[in-house]
C-alpha distance (Angstrom), angle and dihedral (degrees) to the residues before:
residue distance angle dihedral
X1 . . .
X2 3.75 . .
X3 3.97 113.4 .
X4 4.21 87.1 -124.1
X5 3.85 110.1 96.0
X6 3.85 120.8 -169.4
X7 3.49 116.3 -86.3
X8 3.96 94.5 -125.1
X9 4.25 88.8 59.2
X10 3.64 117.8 130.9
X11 4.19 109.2 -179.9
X12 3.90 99.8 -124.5
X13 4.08 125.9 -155.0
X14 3.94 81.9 -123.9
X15 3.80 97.2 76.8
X16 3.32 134.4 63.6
X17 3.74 115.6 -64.0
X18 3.96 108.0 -102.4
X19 3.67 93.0 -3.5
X20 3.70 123.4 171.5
X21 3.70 93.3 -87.1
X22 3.76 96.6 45.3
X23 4.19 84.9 50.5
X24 3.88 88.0 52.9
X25 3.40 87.4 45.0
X26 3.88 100.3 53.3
X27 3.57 90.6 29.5
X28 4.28 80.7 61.7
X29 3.50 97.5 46.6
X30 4.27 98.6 43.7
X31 4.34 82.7 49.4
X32 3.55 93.2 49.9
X33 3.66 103.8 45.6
X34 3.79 90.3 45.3
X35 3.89 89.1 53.6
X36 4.18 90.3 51.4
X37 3.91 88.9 50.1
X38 3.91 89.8 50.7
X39 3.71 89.5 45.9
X40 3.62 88.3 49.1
X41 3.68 95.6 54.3
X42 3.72 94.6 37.8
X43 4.21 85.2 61.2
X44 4.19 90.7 44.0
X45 3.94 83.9 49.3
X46 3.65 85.9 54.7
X47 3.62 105.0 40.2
X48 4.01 86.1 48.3
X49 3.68 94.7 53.9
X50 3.82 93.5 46.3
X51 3.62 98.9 41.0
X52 3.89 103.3 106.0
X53 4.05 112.3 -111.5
X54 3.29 97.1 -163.6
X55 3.92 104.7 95.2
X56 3.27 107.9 160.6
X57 3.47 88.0 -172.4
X58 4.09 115.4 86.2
X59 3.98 92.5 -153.1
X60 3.95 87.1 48.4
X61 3.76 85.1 44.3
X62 3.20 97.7 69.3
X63 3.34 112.2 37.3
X64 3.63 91.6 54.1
X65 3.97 83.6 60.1
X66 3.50 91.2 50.0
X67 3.54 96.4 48.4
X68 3.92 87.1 44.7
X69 4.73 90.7 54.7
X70 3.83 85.3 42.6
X71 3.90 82.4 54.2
X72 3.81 96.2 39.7
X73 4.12 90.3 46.7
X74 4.15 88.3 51.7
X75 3.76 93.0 51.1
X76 3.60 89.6 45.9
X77 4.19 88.1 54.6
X78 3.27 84.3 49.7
X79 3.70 100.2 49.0
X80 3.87 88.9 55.2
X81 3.60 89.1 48.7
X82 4.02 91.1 54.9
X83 3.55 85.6 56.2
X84 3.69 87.4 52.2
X85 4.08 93.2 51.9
X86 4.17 85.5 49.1
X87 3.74 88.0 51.9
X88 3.73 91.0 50.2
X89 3.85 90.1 50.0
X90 3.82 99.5 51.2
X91 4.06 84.3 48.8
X92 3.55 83.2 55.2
X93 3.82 97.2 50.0
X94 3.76 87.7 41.9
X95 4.12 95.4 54.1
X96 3.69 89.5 -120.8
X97 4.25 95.7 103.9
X98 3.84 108.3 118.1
X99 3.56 99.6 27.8
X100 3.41 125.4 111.5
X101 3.73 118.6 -120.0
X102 3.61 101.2 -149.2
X103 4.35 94.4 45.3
X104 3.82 106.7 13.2
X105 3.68 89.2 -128.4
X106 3.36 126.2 132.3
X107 3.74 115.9 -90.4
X108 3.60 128.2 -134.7
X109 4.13 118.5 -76.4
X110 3.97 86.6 -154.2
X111 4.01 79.4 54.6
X112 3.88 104.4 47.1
X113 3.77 83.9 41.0
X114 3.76 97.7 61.1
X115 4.05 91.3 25.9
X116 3.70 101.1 32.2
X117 4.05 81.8 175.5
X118 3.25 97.1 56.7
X119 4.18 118.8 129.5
X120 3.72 103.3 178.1
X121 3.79 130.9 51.1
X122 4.06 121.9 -109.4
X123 3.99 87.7 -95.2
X124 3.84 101.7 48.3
X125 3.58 87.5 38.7
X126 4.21 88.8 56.5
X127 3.64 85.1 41.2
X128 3.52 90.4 55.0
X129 4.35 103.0 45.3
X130 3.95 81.9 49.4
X131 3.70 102.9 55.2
X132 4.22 86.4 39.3
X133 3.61 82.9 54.8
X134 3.41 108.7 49.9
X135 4.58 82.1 46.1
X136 4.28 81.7 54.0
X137 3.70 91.5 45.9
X138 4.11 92.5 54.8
């Protein structure tokens, strides 16, 4: 099967979990939104290296420079959340995608859908903010 799913494909809790189809699909989804968030920083890249320096202005100064670490900090959130994406895809390659890491059981197709990134299933990931809450609260 080709790794190009048809655009009107919606994985369904009726097929076979992490089926070829669904792997396409993911596989589709994880490329694409990796490819937006190196478009985006290719533009920022851009926009920083055209964006005129020279203010002689100190007000203008710096808010240009804070504008420009707001940037930085964004492309660095986005850097981690390449890595994230690449993660995804070697799980995928590996037959491990869709699978929580904490129980091994499948996790939710609404979930990977709106959190294609996503490692642990809604309960372990519930289990998990509450226990680092109750360490943050001490």
């Amino acid at each position: 099967m080709s790794d190009t799913v048809d655009a009107k494909y919606v994985p369904s809790e009726d097929e076979p979990f992490m089926n070829e189809r669904q792997r396409a699909y993911f596989r589709g989804k994880l490329i694409n939104w990796k490819s937006e968030i190196l478009r985006e920083a290719r533009e920022t890249l851009d926009a920083l290296q055209q964006e005129n320096a020279n203010h002689p202005d100190l007000a203008d100064r710096a808010s240009s420079e804070t504008d420009r670490a707001i940037e930085l900090r964004a492309r660095d959130r986005q850097r981690k959340l390449i890595a994230k994406i690449d993660a995804a895809l070697q799980r995928l390659d590996e037959g491990t995608y869709g699978y929580c890491e904490e129980t091994g059981e499948p996790i939710s197709l609404k979930r990977l859908d709106a959190r294609p990134i996503a490692t642990l299933s809604i309960e372990a990931q519930e289990r998990h903010e509450r226990r680092e809450k109750v360490y943050r609260d001490d």
